[in-house]
C-alpha positions in Angstrom: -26.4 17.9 30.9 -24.6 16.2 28.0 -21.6 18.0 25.7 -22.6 19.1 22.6 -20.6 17.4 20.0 -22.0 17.8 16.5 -25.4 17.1 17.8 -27.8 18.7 19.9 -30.6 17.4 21.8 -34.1 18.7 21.3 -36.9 16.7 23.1 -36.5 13.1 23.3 -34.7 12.7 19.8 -31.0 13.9 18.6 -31.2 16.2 15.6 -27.9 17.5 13.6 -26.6 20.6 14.8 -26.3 21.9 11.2 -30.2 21.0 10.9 -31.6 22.2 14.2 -30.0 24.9 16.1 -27.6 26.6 14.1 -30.1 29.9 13.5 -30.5 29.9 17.6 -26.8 30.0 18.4 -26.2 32.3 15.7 -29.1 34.6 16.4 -30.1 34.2 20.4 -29.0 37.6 21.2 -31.1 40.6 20.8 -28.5 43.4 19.1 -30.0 45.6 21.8 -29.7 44.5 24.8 -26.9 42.2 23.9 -23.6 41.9 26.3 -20.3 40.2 25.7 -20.2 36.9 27.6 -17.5 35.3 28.4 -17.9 30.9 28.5 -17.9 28.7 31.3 -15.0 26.8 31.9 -17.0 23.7 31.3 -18.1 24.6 28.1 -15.0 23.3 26.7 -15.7 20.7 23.7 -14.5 18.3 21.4 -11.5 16.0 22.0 -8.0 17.6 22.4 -6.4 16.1 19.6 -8.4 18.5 17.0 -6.4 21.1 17.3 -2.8 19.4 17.9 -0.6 21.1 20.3 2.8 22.6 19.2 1.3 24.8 16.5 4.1 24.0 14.2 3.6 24.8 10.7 1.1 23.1 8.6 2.2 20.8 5.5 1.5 22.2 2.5 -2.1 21.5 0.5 -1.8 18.6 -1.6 -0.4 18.9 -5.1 -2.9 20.1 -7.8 -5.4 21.7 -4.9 -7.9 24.1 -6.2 -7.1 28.0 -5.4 -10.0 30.5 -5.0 -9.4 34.2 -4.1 -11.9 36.1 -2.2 -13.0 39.5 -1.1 -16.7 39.8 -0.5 -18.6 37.5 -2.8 -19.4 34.7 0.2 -21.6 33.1 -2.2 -19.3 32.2 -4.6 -17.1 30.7 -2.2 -20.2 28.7 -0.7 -20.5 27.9 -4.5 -17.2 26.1 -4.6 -17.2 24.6 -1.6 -20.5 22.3 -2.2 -19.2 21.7 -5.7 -15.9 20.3 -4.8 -17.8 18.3 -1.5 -20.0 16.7 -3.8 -17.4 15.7 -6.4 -15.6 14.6 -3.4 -18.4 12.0 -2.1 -19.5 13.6 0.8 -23.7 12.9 1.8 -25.5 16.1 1.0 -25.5 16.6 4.9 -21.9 16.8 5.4 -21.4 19.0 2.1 -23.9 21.5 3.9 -21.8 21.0 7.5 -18.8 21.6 5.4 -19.9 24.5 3.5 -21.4 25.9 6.8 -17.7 26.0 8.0 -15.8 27.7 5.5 -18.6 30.0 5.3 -18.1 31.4 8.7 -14.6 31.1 8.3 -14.8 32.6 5.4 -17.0 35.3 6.8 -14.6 36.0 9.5 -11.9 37.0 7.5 -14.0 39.8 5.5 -15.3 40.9 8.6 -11.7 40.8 11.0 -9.5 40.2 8.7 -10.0 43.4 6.3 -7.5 41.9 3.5 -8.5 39.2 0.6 -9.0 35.2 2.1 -7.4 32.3 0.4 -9.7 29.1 0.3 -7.4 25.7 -1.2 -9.4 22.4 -1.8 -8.5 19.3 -1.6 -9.7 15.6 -1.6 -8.1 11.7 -1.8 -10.1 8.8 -0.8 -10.5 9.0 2.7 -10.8 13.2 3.4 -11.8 16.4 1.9 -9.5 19.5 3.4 -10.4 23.0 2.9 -7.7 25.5 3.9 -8.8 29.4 4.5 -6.0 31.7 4.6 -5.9 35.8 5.4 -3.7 38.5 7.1 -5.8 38.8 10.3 -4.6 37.2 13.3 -6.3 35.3 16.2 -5.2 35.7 19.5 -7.3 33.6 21.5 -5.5 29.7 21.1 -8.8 28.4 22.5 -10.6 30.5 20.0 -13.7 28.0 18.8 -12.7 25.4 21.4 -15.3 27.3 24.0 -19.2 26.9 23.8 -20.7 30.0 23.7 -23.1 31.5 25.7 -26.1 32.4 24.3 -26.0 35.9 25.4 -22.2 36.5 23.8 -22.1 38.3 20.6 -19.7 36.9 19.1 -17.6 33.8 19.1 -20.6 31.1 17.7 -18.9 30.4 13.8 -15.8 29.1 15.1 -17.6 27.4 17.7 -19.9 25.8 15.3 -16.9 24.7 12.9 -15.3 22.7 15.3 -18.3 21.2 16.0 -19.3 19.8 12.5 -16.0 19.1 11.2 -13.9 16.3 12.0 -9.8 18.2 12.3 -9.6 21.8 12.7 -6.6 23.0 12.9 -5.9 26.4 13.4 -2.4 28.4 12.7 -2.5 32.1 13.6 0.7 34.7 14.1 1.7 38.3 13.2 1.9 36.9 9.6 -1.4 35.4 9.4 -4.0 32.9 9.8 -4.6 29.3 8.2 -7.4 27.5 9.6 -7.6 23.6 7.7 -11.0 22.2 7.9 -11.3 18.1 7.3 -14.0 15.9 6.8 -13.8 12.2 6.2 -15.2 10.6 3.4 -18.1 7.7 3.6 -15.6 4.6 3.1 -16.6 2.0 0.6 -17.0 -1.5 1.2 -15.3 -3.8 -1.0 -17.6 -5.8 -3.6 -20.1 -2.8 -2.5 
C-alpha cells in the first residue's frame, strides 16, 4: 500500500485528496458506535522536515501582513482566506486546499481552544503563509503527523492540513499555539 501524501488513490487513477476523500476521513465514523483509535505506527506521513525539529520560536509574519480576529464566524475567515489566495496567484485548487486548512485549524481553536483565534496573511513571490494563533495548547508533538484511522473520532483536520500544504509548522506551550501554514506559488517563466 502506498503513503498518502496529498493524493489518494481511488481505482486505477490519482484524484486530489481535497477533491476525493476529504468527506470520508472526515465523516467515516458513525457518532454511535464510534471508538477512539489510536494510529498505526506506520501511518506516519509526509517528510520530516515539515515540521522542523527544535521548536524554537517562529519569526515574525512579514511586515504589513493582514490581521483578522475571530470567535465563531468560520465563514468569514474561509472568506479571507480565498480572497487573499487568489490575490496571491494560487490555482483555484490550491486556494480550496489552503482554505480547507485554516478552516480546520481555524475550527479547532473554537472548538479546544475556547478563547478568540488570530489568522495573519501573508504572500511574496514564491509563498503564501497563513498563521493561526489561540490560547489552547497541543500536547501531542506528533499531533497531525499520524494518519488516522478511520474509526478515530478525532484527529483527521490536522491530519488533512499537513497533507495539502506544503510547511506546517506547529508551535504549541502553556502560552499558546501558532500553527503557520505555507503554500508555494506557481512560479513564472521568464518571457512567459
Amino acid at each position: 500500500m502506498r503513503p498518502v501524501c496529498g493524493n489518494v488513490t481511488q481505482g486505477p487513477a490519482r484524484r486530489p485528496l481535497s477533491v476525493y476523500g476529504v468527506s470520508l476521513l472526515l465523516m467515516a465514523w458513525d457518532a454511535k458506535t464510534a471508538q477512539p483509535a489510536p494510529a498505526a505506527p506506520e501511518a506516519l506521513t509526509g517528510p520530516l522536515s515539515r515540521r522542523p525539529a527544535g521548536g524554537g520560536p517562529l519569526p515574525p509574519p512579514a511586515p504589513g501582513a493582514m490581521s483578522y480576529q475571530y470567535t465563531t464566524d468560520l465563514a468569514a475567515v474561509r472568506a479571507v482566506v480565498y480572497r487573499y489566495a487568489k490575490k496571491a496567484g494560487l490555482p483555484e485548487s490550491r486556494a480550496v486546499d489552503l482554505v480547507l486548512a485554516v478552516s480546520e485549524v481555524a475550527a479547532n481553536t473554537v472548538r479546544h481552544a475556547k478563547s478568540p483565534g488570530s489568522l495573519k496573511i501573508w504572500y511574496d513571490t514564491e509563498k503564501i503563509v497563513c498563521q493561526i494563533q489561540d490560547d489552547g495548547t497541543i500536547t501531542d508533538p506528533l499531533a497531525g503527523r499520524r494518519r488516522p484511522s478511520l474509526e478515530a473520532m478525532g484527529g483527521h483536520g490536522l491530519w488533512i492540513v499537513n497533507q495539502v500544504c506544503d510547511e506546517v509548522e506547529v508551535r504549541s506551550d502553556e502560552t499558546g499555539t501558532t500553527i503557520r501554514l505555507r503554500m508555494d506559488l506557481p512560479q513564472v517563466e521568464p518571457g512567459s
